[in-house]
N, C-alpha and C positions, 0 to 999 in steps of 0.2 A: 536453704539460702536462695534467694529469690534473683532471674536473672538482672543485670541490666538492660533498660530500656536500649534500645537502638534506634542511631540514625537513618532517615526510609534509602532506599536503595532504587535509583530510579533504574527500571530497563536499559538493556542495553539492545538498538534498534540500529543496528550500523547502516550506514551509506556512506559508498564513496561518491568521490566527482572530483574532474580535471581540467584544469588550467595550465597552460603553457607546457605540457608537458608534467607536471608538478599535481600528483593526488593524492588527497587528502580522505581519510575517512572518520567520519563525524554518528559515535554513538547516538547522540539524545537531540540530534536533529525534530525527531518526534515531538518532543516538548513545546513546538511552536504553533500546534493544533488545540486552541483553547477551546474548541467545541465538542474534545475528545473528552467523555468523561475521567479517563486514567489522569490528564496531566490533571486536571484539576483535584482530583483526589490524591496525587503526587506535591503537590501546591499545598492542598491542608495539610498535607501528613508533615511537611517541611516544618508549616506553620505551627505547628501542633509541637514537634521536635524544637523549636524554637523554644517553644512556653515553658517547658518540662527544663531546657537547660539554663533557662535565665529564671528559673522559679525562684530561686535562693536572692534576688535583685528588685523582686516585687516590693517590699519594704522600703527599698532606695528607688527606685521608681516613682512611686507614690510622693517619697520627699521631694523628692526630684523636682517635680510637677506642683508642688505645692511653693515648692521655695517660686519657681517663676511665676506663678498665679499672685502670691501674696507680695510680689514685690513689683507686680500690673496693677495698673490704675483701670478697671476693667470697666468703670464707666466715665467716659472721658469724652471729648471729641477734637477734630483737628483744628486747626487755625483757619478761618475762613479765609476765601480765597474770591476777589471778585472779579466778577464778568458782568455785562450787560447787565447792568440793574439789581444784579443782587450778589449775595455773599453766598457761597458754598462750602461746604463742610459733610465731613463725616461723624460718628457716631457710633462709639460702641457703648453696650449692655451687661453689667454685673450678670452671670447665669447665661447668656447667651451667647451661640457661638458667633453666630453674623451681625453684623450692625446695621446701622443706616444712614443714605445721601442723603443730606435735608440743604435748606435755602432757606434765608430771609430776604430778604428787599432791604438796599441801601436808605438808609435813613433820609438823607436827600440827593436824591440823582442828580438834582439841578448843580450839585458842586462840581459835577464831574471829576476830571481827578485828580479836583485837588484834596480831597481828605481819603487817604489809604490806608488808616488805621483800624485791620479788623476788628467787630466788635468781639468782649471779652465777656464770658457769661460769670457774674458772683459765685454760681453754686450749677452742678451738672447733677440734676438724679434721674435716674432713669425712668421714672415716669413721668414725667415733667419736659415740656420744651424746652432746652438749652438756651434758646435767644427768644426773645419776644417776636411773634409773627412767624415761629418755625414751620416749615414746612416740608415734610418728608416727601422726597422725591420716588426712595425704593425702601420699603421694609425688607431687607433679605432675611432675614430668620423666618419672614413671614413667609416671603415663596423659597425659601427652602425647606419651609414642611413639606416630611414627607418623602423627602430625597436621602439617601446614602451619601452623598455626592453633589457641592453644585457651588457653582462658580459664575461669578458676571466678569463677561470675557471684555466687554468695553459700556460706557453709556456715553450718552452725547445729548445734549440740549437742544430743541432747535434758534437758528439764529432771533427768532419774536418770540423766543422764553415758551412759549404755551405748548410744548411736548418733549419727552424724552422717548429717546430710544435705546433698548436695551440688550443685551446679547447674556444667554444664559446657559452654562451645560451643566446638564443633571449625571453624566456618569464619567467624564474625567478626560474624555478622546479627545477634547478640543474642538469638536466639531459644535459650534453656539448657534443660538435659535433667537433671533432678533424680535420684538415685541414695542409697541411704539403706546407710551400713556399719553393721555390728554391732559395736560397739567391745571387745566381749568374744571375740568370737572373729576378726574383722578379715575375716569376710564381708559380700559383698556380697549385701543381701534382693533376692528377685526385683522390688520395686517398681521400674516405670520409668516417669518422668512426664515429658512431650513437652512444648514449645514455648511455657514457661515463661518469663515476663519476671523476671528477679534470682533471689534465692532461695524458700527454704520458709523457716514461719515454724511452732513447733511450739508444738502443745495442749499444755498445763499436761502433761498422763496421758503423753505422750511416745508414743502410741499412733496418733496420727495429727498430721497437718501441713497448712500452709494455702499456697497459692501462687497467684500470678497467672499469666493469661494475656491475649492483646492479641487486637485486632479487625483487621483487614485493611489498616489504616492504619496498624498497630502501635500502636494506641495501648491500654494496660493495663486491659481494661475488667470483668474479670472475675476473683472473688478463687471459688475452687476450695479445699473439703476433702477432703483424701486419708486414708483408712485403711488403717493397713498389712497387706498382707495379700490389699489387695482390688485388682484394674483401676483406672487412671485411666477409664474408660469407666465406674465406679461410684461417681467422684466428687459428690459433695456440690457445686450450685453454690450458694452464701452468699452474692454479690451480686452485681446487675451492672448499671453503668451506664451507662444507656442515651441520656444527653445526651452527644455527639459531642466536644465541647467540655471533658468532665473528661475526666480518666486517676481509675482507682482503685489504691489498694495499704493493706497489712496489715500490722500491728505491732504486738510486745504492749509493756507498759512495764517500765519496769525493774524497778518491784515485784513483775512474777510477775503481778498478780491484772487485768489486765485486755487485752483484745484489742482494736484499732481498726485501722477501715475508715478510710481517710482520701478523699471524694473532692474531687479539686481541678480546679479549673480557672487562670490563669493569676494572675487577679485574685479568685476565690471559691473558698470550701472547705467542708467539712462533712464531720462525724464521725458515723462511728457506734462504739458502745463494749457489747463482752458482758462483764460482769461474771462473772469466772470461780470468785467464791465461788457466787454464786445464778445461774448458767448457765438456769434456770429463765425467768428474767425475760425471756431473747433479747437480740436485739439490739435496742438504740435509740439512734435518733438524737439528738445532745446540742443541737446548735441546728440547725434549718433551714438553709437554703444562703440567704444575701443578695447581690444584685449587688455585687460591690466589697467585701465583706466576707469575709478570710481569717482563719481561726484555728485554734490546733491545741491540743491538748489534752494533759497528763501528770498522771501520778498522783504525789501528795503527803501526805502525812501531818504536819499544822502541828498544833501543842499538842494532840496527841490526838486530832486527829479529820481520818476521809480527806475530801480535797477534791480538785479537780479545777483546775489551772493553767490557764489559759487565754489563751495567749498570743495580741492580737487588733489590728486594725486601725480598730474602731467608735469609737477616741474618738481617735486622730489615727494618720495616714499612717507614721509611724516606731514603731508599737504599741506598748501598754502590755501587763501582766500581769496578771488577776484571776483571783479566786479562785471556785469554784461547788462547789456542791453535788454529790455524785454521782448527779445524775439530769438529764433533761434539763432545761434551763435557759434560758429568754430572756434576752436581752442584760441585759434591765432587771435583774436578781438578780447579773449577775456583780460581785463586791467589788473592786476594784481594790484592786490588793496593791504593784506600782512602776506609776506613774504617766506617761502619756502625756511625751515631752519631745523636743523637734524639735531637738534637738541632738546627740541618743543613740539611734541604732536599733538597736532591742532586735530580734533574730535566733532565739533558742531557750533556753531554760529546761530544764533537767535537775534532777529530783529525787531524792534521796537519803535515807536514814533522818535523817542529820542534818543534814543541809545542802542548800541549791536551790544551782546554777549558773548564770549567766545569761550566754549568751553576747550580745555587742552590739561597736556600733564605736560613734566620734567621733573627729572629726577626719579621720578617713580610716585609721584605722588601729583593729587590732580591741583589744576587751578582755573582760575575765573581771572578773564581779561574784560576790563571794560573801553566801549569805545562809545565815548559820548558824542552826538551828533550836534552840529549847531547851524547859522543859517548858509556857512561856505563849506560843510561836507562833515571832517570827519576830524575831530577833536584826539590829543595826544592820547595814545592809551594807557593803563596800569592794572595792575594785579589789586584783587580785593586780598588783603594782609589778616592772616593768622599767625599767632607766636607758634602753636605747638610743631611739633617734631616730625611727628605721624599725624597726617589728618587727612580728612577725605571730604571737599566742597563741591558741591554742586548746587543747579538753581533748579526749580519744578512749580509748578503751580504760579504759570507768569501767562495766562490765556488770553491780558487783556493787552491788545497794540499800542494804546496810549496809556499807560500804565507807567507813572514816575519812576516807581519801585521795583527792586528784583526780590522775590523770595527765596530766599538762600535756605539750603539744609547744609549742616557741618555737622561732624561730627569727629571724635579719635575713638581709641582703643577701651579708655578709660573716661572719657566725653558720651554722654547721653545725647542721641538726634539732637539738633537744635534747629529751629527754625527761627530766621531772620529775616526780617524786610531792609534792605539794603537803598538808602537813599542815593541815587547817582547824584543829583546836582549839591549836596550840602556834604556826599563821601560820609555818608555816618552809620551806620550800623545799630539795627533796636532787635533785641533779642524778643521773638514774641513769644517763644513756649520751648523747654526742654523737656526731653521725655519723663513723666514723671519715674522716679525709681523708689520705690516705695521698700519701707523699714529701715532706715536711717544708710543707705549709699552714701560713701564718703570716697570721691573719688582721689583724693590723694594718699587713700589705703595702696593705690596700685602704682606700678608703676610701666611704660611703653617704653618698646627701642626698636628703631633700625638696625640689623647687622646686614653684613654681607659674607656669604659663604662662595669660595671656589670650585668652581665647575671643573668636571673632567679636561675641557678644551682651556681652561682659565681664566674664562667669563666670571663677572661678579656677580653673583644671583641673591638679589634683597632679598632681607626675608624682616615681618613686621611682627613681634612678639610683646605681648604683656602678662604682668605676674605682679601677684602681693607682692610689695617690700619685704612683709617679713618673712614668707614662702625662706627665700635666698637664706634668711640667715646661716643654715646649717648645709649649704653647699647644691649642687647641684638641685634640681627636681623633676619629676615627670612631667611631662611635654606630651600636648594635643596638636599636634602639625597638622595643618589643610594644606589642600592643593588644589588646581586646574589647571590652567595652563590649556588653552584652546580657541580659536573662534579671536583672538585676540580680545578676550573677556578678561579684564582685570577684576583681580578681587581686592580689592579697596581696603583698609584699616578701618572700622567701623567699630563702634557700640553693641553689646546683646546680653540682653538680662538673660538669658539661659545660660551663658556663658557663665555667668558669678558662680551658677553652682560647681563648675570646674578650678577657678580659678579661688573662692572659699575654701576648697578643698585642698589649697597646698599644690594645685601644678599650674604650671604656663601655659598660655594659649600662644600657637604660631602659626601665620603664612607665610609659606615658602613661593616667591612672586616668581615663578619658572619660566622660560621660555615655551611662547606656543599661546599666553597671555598676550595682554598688552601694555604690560605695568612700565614697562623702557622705551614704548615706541614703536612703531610700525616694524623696523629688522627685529625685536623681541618675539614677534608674531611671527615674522617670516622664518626665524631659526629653530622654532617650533613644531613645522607642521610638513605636510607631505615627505620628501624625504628626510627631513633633518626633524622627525618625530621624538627621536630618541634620546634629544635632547631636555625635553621636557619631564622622561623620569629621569636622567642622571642628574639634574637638575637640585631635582627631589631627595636624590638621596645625598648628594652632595651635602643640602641643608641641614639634614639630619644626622648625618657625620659631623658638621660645622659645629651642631647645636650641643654634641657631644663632645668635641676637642676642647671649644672655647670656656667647658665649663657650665653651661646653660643649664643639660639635659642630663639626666642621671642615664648609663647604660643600660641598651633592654627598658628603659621605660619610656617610649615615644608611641603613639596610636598614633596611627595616620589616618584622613580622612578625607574623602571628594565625594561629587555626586556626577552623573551624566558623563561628562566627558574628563571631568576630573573622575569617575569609578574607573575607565581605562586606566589611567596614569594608576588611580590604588592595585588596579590588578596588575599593572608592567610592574608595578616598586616590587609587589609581592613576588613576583619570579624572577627578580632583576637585583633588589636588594642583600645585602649578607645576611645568613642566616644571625638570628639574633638580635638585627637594630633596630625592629620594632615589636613590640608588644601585643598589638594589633591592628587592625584595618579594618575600621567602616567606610565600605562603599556604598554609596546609594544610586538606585537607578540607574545603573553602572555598562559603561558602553564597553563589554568584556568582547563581544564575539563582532570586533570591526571587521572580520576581513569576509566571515560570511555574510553580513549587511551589505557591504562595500562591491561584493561580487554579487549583489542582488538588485537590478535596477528598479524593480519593481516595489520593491519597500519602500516607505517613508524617508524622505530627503537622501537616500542614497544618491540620484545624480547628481544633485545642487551642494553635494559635502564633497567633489569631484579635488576642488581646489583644495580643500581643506585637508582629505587625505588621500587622495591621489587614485586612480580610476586600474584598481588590479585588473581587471577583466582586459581592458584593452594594453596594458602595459605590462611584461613579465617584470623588468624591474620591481615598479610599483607591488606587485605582487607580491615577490620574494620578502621584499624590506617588511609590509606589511605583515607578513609571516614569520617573521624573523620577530618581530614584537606583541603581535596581537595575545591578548593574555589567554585566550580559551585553548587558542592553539600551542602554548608552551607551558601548561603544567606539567610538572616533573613529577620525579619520587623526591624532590628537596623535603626541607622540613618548613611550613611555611606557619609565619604566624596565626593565630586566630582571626578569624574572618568573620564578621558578619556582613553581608548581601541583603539588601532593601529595595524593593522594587513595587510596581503596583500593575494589576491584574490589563488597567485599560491604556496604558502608556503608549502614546502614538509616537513619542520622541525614538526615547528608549524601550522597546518592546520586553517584556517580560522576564523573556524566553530565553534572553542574554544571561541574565545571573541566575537562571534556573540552569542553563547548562553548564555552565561556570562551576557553580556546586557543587553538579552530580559527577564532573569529572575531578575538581578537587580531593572531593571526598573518596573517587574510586581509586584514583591514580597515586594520592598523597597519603591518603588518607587522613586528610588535613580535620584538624578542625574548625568547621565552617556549617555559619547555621543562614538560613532563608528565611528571611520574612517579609510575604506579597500580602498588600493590601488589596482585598477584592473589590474595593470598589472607591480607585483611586485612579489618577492618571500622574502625569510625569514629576508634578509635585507635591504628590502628597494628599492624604487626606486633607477637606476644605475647609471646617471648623477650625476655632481657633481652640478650643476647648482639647478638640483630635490632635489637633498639631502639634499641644503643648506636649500631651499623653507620646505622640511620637515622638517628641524630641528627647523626653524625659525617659524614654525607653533606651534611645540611641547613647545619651550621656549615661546613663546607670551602666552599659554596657562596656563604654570609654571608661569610664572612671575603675570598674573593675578590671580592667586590663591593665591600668596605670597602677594599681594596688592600694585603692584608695577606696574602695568598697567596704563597708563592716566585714569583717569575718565571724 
């Protein structure tokens, strides 16, 4: 009789270390040395234990991936979008993972803007230009030959059309390599600029360009002008800051005439702005930095005269919008233009020749405010109107300042993307393209709902779920719960063709909109995080108790799942939860081991997350709380559900090394089971093909649906 395989058994390498009094000793510390060959060989042997226990899933894998491929429109493109003289668009390839920026030239410029109707192509085939006069800005499948790996972190046009510039990382850290084409003749200038956070952002003249670079901790602390022509070693540095605690970055506004610094810290922000008519003047700062006071800034032009938006936090927690001057400005002079109101958090304002945008939620769910301009200021506002229930609107692809039209995306649960060009002055709404969903999708096969489940303190906590109609007929069913809850990042109701193969299969999809988000509002966020953390998994489990009392969820059949800072929350539910109310947990790229990051300044955004989860090195409270939840540090002997941990070898966000230790004390102390799968050559999301992406997602779901008991046997 032949033994069984075993799980690898990482070393045990103790170290302790003391804080306030309070020591800790941390076996597999070690694991954070990827240049050791053991952890790496520790790493395949995971990955290897992984293959061998999901062997029996390879057949549902493969469907997996095939049902989401065959129900992609995989050579398609997006809805153009115009700027300065021409229409832009993307491009994707039947067979190919990456696609391509392309451009035409507006049919005639001279209308200006009065005709906004992008052009629509009869027929798209992949070897064929989409639109008459195409013109491929970036082949990325082309410069991704060759790579494991590779991403374009930003591009940007310059203002006289004739160059792009482009930012590219071939192994996953974030750290992009900027490259400038001649769009006239489709050379590449000898400019090459190194280790670059996002992209470049270009001077008015199109003659040089601004980008950031990070500090040792990754954190963005210094904005860089580049002249073309010259060495980055003969860059211009234009700011750099030097409290530990901001990140800085660069942008100019939509009107063209102005350039800002933004620096922020979690909870504080401050601008600086170069006025690019009188460049003369430099830069200046528009308000000083106030503890707890964020604000951000756009340009606007109301009855005639430029002003300064000023979206801000100084007269209540869910921010109002005023108005300022173009120069700098104390708080006391800002005009309030919408009005503080704790039922409506206002999010971002976009200005237009003729109309402001205001993005905001209530209720838990987003919306679009319009404020149409005329020649005495600022015209009555209203909300652009959808019937459904659950939806999720936002505008994107609005680059141009005198632009009639807003382009709207919408979408629900059961609603495929939609994109919409939104007329302000006639209020009328033209659907230009929904995502195609291929093999006869019938969206009223399904069905959405809002519930609301009660929290431990007896908070309401939304939660947004959808399910076939017929699923319900014979009672309860198994339930896919998401989560996060951090950074005040709402997870929206949204659309996903990966998702049908879950929900084809007879269970519901649900999020649970938890505290620590910011699905309710700035207090959502604030009861969330530093010490009132621990709201955010009781939150969670709340929902899943809810989903089970009201009848939803069958018992014992609920997977949970987050990624980043939602993987904490999957690892608190897992030591926090009762044994038995879920089935499984995938976490991905999972922020398991906060409190050794958090007591490490030197790591990647440790001091700048200060706010977000509170600074244990200098605060024993802060410490303890942290210790008290942090998932690495409270595996038990409980019995905890199935686990699988997803992570990637180059991850600058979430280091590796968190759900590698995670694992190996799971597995020693629980002996739980829980398997490790690191992508060697990925960063914090994932492999970059869409081809890769589909194959991991359809690994992740084969693995969910097996949990929920939905798997062939």
């Amino acid at each position: 009789m032949s033994e069984q395989p075993q799980p690898p058994v990482a070393e045990r390498r103790p170290i302790t270390t003391t804080h306030h009094g309070r020591t800790r000793t941390d076996d597999y510390e070690w694991l954070r040395d990827k240049s050791d060959p053991a952890v790496i060989a520790y790493l395949k042997a995971e990955n290897a234990w992984t293959e061998s226990r999901t062997a029996h899933l390879a057949d549902l894998r493969q469907q997996v991936f095939e049902e989401i491929r065959t129900r992609t429109l995989e050579t398609d493109l997006s809805v153009p979008t115009r700027n300065r003289g021409y229409w832009y668009y993307g491009r994707s390839f039947a067979g190919k993972e990456y696609g391509a920026t392309c451009r035409v030239p507006v049919a005639d410029p001279a209308d200006g803007p009065a005709d906004w109707t992008p052009p629509t192509p009869a027929d798209v085939a992949p070897d064929q230009p989409a639109l008459p006069g195409e013109e491929v800005l970036l082949d990325l499948d082309e410069l991704a030959t060759g790579h494991d790996f590779f991403s374009v972190g930003g591009s940007a046009v310059s203002p006289d059309t004739t160059k792009l510039a482009y930012a590219t990382d071939v192994v996953g850290d974030e750290r992009y390599t900027v490259r400038v084409k001649d769009l006239t003749t489709g050379d590449l200038l000898p400019d090459e600029i190194t280790g670059v956070m996002g992209g470049a952002t270009w001077d008015r003249d199109g003659a040089s360009f601004y980008y950031s670079t990070v500090d040792e901790s990754w954190r963005p602390d210094k904005v860089w002008r580049h002249v073309l022509g010259t060495t980055q070693a003969d860059d211009e540095l234009v700011f750099h800051e030097a409290d530990e605690r901001f990140w800085s970055g660069l942008g100019r506004t939509r009107s063209d005439r102005f350039l800002m610094i933004e620096s922020g810290a979690k909870v504080t922000t401050e601008y600086r702005f170069l006025d690019l008519d009188h460049p003369e003047a430099g830069w200046q700062v528009f308000a000083a930095r106030e503890e707890g006071v964020e604000y951000s800034l756009e340009h606007a032009v109301i009855g005639g005269e430029d002003v300064f938006l000023v979206l801000h936090n100084a007269s209540g927690p869910d921010f109002e919008i005023a108005t300022a001057p173009i120069a700098p400005t104390p708080r006391s002079e800002w005009a309030p233009l919408i009005a503080h109101d704790p039922a409506v958090r206002l999010e971002s304002v976009d200005a237009f020749a003729g109309h402001l945008i205001v993005h905001q939620r209530s209720g838990g769910l987003t919306q679009l405010r319009v404020l149409p301009l005329d020649a005495d200021g600022v015209a009555d506002d209203y909300l652009v109107k959808f019937d459904d229930e659950l939806y999720t609107i936002g505008s994107g692809g609005n680059p141009a300042f005198d632009q009639p039209t807003i382009r709207l995306g919408y979408t629900t649960m059961r609603t495929p993307s939609s994109v919409y060009d939104y007329d302000v002055a006639g209020r009328s709404l033209t659907l230009r393209k929904q995502q195609p969903v291929l093999g006869g999708y019938d969206p009223d096969l399904y069905e959405e709902h809002r519930l609301w489940a009660t929290a431990d303190d007896g908070e309401q906590v939304p939660i947004s779920l959808v399910v076939r109609k017929d699923a319900r007929t014979a009672g309860p069913v198994p339930v896919h719960l998401y989560g996060y809850g951090s950074y005040e990042h709402s997870i929206d109701p949204g659309f996903s063709i990966p998702r049908l193969s879950v929900l084809d299969r007879g269970a519901a999809f649900a999020i649970a909109h938890v505290r620590g988000g910011g699905e309710m509002g700035r207090r959502w966020y604030d009861e969330g995080k530093v010490l009132s953390k621990r709201n955010t998994f009781t939150d969670f489990i709340a929902c899943a108790r809810h989903l089970v009392e009201s009848g939803w969820a069958r018992p014992g059949a609920i997977v949970a799942e987050g990624g980043s800072a939602g993987g904490l929350l999957m690892g608190a539910v897992a030591n926090l939860a009762p044994e038995g109310m879920f089935a499984g947990i995938d976490a991905s790229v999972p922020f398991v081991d906060n409190l050794t990051t958090m007591l490490d300044a030197s790591l990647p955004l440790t001091v700048v997350e200060y706010d977000e989860w509170g600074n244990p090195e200098a605060d024993p409270d802060v410490y303890d709380y942290l210790a008290s939840y942090a998932p690495y540090d409270n595996v038990t002997t409980r019995a905890y559900p199935s686990i699988l941990a997803e992570t990637s070898l180059n991850d600058t966000r979430v280091l590796y090394v968190e759900p590698a230790k995670w694992v190996a004390r799971l597995r020693a102390v629980a002996g739980a089971d829980v398997l490790l799968k690191t992508e060697m050559s990925a960063g914090h999301g994932g492999v970059s093909g869409r081809y890769q992406a589909w194959h991991d997602r359809a690994f992740s779901l084969a693995w969910i649906l097996d949990r929920l008991g939905l798997a062939p046997r």
